[in-house]
N, CA, C and O atoms as a MOPAC input file, in Angstrom:
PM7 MOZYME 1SCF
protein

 N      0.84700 1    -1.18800 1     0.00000 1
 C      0.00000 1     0.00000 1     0.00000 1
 C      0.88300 1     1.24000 1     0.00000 1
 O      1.75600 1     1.43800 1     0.84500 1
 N      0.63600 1     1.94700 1    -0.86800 1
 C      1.44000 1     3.37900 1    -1.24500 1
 C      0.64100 1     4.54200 1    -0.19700 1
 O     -0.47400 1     5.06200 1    -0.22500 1
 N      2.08400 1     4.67500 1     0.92700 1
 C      1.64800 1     5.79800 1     1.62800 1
 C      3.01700 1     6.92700 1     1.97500 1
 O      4.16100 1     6.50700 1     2.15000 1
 N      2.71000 1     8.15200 1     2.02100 1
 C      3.50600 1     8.74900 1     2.22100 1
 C      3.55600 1     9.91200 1     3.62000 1
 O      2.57800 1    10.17400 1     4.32100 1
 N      4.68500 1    10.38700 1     3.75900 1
 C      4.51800 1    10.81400 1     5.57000 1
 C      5.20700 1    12.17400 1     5.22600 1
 O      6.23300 1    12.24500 1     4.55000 1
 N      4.49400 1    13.33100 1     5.79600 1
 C      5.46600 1    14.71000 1     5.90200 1
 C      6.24100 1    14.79700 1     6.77900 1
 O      6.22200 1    13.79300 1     7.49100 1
 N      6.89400 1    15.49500 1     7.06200 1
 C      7.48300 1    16.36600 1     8.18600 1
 C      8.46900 1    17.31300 1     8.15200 1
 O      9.17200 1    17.68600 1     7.21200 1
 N      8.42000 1    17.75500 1     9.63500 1
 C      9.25700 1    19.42200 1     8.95900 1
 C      8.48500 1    20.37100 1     9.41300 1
 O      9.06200 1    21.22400 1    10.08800 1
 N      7.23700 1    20.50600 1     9.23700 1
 C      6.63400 1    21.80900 1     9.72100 1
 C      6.76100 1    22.60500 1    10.69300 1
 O      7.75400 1    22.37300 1    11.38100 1
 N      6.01400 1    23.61900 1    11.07300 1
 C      6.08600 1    24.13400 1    12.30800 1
 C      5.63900 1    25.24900 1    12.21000 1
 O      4.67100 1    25.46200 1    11.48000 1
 N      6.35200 1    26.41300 1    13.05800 1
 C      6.42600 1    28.02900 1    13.50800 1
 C      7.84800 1    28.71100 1    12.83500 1
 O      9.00600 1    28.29400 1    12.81500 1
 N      7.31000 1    29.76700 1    12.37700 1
 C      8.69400 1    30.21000 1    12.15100 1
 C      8.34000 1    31.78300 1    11.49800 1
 O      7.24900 1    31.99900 1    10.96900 1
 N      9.38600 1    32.82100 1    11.60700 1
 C      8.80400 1    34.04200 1    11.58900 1
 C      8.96300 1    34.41600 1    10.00800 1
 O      9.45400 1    33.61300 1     9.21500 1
 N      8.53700 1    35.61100 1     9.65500 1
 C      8.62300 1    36.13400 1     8.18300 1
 C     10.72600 1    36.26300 1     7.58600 1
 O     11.69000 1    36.90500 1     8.00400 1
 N     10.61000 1    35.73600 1     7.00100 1
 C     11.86800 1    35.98100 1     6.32600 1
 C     12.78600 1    34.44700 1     7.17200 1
 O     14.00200 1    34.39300 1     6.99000 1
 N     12.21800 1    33.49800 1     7.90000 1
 C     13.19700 1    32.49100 1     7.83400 1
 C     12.68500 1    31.10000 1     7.58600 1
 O     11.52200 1    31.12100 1     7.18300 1
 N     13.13400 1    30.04900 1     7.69000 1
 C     13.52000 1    28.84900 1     6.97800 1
 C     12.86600 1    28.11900 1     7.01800 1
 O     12.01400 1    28.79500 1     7.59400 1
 N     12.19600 1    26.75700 1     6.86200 1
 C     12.31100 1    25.37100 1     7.02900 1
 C     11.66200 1    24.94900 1     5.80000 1
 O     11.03900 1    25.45600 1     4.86800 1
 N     12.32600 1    23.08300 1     6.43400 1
 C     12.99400 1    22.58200 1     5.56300 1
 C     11.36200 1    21.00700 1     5.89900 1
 O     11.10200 1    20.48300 1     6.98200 1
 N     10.67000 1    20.73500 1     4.55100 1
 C      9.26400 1    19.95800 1     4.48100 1
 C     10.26400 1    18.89400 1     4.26600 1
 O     11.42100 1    19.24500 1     4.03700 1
 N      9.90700 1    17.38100 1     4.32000 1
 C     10.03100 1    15.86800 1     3.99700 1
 C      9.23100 1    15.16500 1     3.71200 1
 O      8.20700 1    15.03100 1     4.38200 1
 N      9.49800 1    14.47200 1     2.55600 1
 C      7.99900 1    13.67900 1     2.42500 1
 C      8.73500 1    11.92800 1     1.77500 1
 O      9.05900 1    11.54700 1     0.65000 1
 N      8.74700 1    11.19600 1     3.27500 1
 C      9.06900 1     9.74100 1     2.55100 1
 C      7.91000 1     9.05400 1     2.37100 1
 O      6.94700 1     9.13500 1     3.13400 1
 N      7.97800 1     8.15600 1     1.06700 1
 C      7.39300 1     7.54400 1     0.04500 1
 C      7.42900 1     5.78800 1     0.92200 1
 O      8.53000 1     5.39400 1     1.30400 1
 N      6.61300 1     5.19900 1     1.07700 1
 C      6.71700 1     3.48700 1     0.53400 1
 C      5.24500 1     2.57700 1    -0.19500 1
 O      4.06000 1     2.90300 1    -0.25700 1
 N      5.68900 1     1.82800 1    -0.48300 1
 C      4.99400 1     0.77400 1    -0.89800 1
 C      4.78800 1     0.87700 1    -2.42400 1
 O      3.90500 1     0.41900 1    -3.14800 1
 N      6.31300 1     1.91800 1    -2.78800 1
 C      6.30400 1     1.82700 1    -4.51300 1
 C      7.92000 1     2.03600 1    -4.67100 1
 O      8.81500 1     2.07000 1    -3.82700 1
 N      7.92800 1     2.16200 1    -6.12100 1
 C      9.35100 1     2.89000 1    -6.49800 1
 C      8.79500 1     4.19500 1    -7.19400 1
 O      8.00500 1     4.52500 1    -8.07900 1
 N      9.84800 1     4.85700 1    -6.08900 1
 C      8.40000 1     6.70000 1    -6.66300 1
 C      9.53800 1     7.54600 1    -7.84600 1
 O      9.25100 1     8.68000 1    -8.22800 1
 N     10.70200 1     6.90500 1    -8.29500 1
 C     11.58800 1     7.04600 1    -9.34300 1
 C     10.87700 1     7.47900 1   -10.85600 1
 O     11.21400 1     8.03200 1   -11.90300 1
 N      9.53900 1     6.78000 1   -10.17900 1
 C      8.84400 1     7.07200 1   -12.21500 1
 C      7.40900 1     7.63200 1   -12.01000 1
 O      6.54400 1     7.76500 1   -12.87600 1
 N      7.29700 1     8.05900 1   -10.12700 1
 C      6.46500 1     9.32500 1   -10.46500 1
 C      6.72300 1    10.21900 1   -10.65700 1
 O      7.85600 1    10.46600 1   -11.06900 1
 N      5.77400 1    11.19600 1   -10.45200 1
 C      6.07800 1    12.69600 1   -10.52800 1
 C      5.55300 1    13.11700 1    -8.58600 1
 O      4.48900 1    12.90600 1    -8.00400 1
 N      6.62600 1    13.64400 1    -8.18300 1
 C      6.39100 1    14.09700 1    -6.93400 1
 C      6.46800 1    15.64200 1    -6.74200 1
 O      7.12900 1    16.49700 1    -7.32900 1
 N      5.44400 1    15.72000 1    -5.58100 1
 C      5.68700 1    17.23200 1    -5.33500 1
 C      4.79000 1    17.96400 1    -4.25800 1
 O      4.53300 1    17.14800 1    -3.37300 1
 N      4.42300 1    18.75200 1    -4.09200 1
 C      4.25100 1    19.49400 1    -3.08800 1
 C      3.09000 1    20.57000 1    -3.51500 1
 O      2.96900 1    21.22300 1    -4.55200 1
 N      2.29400 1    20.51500 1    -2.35300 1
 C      0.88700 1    21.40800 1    -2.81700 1
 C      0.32000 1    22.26600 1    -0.88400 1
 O      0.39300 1    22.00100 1     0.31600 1
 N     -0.05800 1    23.04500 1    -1.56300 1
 C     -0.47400 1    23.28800 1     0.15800 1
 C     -1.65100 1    24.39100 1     0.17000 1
 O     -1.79500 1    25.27400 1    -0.67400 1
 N     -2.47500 1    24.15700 1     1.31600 1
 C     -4.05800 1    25.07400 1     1.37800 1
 C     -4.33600 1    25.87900 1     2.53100 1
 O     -4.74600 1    25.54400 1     3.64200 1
 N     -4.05200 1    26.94800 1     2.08700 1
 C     -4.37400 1    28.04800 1     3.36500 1
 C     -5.84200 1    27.61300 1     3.73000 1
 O     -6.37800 1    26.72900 1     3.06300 1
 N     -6.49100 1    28.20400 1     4.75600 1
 C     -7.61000 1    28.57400 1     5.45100 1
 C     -8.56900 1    29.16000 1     4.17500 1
 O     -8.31600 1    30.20400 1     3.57300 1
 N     -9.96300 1    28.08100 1     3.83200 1
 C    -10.26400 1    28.92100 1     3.22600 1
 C    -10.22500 1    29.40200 1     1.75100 1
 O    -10.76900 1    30.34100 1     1.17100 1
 N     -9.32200 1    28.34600 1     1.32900 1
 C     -8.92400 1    28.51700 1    -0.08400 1
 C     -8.40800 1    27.34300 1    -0.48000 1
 O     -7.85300 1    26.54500 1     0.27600 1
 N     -8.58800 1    27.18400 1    -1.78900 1
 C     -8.35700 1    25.99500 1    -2.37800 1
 C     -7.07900 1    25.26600 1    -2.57400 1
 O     -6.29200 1    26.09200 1    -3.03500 1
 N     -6.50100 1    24.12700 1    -2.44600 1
 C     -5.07000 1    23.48300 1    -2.60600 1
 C     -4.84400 1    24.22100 1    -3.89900 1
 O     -5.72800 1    24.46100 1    -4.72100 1
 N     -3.45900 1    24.58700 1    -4.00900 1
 C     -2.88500 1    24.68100 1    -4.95600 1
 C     -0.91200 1    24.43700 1    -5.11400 1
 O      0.01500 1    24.75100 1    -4.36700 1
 N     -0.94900 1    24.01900 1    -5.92200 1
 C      0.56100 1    23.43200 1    -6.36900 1
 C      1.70500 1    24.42100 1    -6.07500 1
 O      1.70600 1    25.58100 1    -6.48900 1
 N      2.72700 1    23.84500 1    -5.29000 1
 C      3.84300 1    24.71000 1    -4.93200 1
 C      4.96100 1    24.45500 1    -5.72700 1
 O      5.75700 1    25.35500 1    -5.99800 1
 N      5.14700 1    22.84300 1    -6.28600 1
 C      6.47400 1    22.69700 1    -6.75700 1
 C      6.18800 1    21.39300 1    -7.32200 1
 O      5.13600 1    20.81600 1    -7.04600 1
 N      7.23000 1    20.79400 1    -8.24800 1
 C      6.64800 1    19.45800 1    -8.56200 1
 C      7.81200 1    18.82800 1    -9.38600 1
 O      8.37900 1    19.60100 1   -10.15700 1
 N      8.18600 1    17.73300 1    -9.34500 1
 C      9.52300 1    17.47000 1    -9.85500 1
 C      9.41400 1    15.66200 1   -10.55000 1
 O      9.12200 1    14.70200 1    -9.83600 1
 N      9.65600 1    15.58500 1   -11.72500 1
 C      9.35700 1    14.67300 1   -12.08900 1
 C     10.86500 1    14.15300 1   -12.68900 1
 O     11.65100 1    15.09100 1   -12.81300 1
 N     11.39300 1    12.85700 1   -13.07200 1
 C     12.59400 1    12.28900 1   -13.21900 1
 C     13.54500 1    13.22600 1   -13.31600 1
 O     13.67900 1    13.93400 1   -12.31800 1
 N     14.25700 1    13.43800 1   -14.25100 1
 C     15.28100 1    14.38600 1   -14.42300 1
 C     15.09900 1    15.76900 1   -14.93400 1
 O     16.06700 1    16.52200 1   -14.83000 1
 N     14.04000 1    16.20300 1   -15.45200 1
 C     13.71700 1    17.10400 1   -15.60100 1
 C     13.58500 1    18.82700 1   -14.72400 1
 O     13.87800 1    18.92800 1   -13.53200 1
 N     13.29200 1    19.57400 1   -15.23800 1
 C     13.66200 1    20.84700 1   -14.61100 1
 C     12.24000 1    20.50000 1   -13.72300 1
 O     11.42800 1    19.71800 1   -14.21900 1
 N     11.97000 1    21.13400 1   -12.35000 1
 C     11.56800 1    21.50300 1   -11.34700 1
 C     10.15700 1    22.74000 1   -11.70200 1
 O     10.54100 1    23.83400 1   -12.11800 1
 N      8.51800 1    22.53000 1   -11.52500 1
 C      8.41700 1    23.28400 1   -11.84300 1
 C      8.04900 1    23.96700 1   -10.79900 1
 O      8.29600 1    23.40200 1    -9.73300 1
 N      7.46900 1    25.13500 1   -10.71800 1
 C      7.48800 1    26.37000 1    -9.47400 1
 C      6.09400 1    27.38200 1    -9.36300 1
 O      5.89100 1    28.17200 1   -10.28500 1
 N      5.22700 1    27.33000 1    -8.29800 1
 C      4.17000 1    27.85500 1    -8.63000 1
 C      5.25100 1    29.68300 1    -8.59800 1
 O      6.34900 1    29.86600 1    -8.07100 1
 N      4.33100 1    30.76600 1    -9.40200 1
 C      5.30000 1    32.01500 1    -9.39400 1
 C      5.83700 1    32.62400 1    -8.06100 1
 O      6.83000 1    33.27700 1    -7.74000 1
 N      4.76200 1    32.13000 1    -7.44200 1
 C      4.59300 1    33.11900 1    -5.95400 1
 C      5.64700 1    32.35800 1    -4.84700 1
 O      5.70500 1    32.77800 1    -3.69100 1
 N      6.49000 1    31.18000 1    -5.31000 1
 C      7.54700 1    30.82200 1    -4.56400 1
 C      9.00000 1    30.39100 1    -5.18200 1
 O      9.97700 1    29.86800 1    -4.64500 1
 N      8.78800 1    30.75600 1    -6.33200 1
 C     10.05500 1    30.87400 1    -7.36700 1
 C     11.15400 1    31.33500 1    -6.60500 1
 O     10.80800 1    32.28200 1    -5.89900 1
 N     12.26200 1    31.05200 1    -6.48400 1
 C     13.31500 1    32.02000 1    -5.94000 1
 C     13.37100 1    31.88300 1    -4.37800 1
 O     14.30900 1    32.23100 1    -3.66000 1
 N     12.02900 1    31.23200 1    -3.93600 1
 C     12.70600 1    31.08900 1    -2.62000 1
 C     12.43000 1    29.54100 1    -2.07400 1
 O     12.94100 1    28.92700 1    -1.13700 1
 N     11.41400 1    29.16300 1    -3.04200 1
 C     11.50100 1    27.30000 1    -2.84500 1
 C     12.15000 1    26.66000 1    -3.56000 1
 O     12.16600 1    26.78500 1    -4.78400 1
 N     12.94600 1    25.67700 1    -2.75400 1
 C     13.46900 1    24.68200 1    -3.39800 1
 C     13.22100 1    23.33800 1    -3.46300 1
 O     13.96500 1    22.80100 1    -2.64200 1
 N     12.30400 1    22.22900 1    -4.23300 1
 C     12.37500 1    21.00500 1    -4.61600 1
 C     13.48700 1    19.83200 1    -4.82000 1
 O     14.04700 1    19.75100 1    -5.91300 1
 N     13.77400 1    19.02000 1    -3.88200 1
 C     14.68200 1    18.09600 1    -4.59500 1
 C     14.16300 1    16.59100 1    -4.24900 1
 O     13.10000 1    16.30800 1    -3.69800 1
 N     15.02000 1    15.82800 1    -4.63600 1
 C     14.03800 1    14.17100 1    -4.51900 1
 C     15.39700 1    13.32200 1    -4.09400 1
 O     16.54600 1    13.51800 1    -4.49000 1
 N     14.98800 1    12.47400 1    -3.30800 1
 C     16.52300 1    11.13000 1    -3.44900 1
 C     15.97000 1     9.89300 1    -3.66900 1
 O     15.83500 1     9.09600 1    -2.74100 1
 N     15.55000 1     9.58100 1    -5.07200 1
 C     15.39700 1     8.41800 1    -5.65500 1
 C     15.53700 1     7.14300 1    -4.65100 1
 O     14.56100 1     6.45100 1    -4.36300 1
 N     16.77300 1     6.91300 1    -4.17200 1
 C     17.39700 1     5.38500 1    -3.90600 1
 C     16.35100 1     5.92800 1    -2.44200 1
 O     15.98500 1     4.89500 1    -1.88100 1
 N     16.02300 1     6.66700 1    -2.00500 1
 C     15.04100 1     6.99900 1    -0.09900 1
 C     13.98500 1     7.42800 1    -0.44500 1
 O     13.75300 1     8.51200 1     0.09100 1
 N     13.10800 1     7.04100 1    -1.19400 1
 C     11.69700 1     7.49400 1    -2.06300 1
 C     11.59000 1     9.10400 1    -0.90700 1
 O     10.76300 1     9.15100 1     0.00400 1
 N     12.30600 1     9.95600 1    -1.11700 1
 C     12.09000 1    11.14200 1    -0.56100 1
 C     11.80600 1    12.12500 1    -1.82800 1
 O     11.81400 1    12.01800 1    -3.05400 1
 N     11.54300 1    13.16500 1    -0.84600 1
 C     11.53600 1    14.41100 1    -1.76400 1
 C     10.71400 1    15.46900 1    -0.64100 1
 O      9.72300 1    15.47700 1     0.08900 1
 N     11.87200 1    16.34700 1    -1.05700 1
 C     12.14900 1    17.52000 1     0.24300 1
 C     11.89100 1    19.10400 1    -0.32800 1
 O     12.12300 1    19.57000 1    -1.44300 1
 N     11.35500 1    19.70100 1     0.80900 1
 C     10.87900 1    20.90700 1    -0.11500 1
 C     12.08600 1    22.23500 1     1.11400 1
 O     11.94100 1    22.32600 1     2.33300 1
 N     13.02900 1    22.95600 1     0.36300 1
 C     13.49200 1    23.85800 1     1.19200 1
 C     12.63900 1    25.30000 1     1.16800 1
 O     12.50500 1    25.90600 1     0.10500 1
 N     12.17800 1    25.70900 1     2.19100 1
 C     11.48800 1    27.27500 1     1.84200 1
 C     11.93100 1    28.09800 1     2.99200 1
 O     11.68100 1    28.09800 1     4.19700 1
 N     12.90500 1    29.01300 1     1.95200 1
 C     13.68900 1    29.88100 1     2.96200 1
 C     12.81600 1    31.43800 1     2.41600 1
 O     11.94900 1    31.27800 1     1.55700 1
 N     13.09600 1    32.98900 1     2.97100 1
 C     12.02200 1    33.68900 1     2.99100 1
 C     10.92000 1    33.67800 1     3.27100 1
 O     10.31200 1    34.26400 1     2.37500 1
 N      9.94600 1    33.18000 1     4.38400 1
 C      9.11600 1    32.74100 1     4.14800 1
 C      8.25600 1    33.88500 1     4.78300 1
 O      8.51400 1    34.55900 1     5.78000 1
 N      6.92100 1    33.94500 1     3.76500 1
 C      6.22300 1    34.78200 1     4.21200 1
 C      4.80100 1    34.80600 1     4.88600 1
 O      4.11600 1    33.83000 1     4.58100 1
 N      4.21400 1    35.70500 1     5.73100 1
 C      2.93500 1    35.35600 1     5.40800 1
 C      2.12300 1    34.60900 1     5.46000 1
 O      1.45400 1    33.88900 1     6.20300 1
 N      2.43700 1    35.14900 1     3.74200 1
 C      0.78000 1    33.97900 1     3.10400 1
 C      1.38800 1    32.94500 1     2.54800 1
 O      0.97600 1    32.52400 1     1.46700 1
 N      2.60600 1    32.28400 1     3.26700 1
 C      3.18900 1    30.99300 1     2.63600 1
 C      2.09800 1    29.96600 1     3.80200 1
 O      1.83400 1    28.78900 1     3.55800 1
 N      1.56200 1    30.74900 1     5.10300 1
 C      0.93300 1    29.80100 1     5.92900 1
 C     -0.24400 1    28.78100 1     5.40300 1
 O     -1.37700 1    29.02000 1     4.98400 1
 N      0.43000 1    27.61500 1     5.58000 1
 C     -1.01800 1    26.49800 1     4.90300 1
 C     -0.53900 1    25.16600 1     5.88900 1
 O      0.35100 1    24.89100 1     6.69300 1
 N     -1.72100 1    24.55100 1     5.27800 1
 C     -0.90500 1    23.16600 1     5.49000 1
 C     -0.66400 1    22.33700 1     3.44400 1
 O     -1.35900 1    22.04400 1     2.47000 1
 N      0.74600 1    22.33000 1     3.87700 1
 C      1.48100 1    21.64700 1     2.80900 1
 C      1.47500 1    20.14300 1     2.78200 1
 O      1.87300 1    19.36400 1     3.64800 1
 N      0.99500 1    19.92200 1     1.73000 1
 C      0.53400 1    18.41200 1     1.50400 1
 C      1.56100 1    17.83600 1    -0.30700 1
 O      1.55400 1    18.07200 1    -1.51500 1
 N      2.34300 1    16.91800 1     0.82800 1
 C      3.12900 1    15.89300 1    -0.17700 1
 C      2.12200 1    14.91100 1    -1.17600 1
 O      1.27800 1    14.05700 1    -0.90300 1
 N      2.64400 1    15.47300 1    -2.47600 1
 C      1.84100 1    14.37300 1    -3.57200 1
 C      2.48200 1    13.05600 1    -4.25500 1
 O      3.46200 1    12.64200 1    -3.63500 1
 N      2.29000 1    12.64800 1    -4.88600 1
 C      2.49200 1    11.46500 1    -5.88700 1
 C      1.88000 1    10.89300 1    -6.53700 1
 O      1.12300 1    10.01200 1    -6.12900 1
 N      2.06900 1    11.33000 1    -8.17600 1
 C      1.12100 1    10.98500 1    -9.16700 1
 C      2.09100 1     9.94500 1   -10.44100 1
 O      3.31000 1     9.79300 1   -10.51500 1
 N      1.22000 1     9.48900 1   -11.13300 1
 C      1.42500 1     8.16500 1   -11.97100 1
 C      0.61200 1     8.16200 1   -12.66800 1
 O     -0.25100 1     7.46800 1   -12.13200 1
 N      0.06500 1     8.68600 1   -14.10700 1
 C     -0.73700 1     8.63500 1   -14.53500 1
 C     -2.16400 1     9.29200 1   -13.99300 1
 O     -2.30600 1    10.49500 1   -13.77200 1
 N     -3.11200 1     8.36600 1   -13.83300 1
 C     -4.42700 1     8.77500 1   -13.27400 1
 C     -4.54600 1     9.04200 1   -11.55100 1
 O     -5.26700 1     9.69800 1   -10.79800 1
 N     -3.22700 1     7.99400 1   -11.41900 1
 C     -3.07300 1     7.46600 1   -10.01400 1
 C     -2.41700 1     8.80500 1    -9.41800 1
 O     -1.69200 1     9.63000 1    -9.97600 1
 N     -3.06400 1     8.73800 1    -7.67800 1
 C     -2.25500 1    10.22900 1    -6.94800 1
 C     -2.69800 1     9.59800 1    -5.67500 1
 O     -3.66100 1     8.87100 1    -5.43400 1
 N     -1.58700 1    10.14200 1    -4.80000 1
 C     -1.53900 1     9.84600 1    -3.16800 1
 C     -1.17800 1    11.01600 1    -2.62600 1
 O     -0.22600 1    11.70500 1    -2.99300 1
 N     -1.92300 1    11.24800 1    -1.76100 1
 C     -1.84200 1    12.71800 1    -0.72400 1
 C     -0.64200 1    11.92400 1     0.70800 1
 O     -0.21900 1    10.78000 1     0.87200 1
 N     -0.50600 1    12.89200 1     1.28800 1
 C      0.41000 1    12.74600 1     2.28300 1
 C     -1.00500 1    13.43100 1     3.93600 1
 O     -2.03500 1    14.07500 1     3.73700 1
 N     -0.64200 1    13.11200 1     4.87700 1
 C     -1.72000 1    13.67300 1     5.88900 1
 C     -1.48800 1    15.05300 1     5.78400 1
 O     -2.46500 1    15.77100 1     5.99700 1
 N     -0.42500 1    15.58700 1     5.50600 1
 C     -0.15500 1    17.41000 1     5.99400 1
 C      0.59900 1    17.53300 1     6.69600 1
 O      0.70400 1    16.63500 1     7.53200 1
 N      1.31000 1    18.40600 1     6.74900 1
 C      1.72300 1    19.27800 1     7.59400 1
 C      2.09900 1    20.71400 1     7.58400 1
 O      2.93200 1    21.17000 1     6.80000 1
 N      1.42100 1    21.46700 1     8.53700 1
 C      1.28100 1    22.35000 1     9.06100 1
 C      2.46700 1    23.21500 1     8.38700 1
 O      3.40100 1    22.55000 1     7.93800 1
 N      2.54000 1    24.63800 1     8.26200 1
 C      3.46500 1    25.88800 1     8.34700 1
 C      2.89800 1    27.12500 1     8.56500 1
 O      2.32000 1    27.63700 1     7.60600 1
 N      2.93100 1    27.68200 1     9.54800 1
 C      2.66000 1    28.85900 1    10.38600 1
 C      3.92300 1    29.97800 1     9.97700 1
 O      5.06900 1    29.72400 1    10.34900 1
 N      3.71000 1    30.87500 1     9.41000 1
 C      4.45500 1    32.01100 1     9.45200 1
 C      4.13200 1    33.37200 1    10.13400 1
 O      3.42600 1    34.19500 1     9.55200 1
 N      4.66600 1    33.61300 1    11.40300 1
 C      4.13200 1    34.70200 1    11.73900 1
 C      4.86200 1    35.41800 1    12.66600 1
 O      5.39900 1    34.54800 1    13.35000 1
 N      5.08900 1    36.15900 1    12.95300 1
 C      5.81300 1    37.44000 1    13.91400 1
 C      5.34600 1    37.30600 1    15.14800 1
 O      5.70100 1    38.08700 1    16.03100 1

């Protein structure tokens, strides 16, 4: 059974760091497409980042430049760095994995940005 686990979240003020995790089992997630989505209060999920085999990384606009996506194949991971953080980066961020038709959510986790 294909399930996947976040972590990483938390508290943290405007303009600093952390660092999301999202391990993968009960597949080889090498020939999905993984990535990262997250839903403020109130508003609909929408896509933060998304990274599929070797290919370039793509980037919703509003976190270009300060998120970073990467994956480690051989540890079905894939890690989201978000340094600057602002705001309205607050959601809960939810790890994906898609395959065709096929997609698996992650439970969430939380990111609070606030002063």
């Amino acid at each position: 059974q294909v399930q996947l686990v976040e972590s990483g979240g938390g508290l943290v003020q405007p303009g600093g760091s952390l660092r999301l995790s999202c391990a993968g089992s009960g597949s080889d997630f090498s020939v999905w497409r993984m990535g990262w989505y997250r839903q403020a209060p109130g508003k609909q999920r929408e896509l933060v980042a998304t990274t599929f085999r070797g290919g370039l990384p793509n980037y919703a606009d509003s976190v270009k430049g300060r998120f970073t996506i990467s994956r480690d194949n051989a540890k079905n991971t894939v890690s989201l760095q978000m340094n600057s953080l602002k705001l309205e980066d607050t959601a809960v961020y939810y790890c994906n994995a898609t395959i065709g038709f096929i997609s698996y959510w992650g439970q969430g986790a939380q990111v609070t940005v606030s002063s």
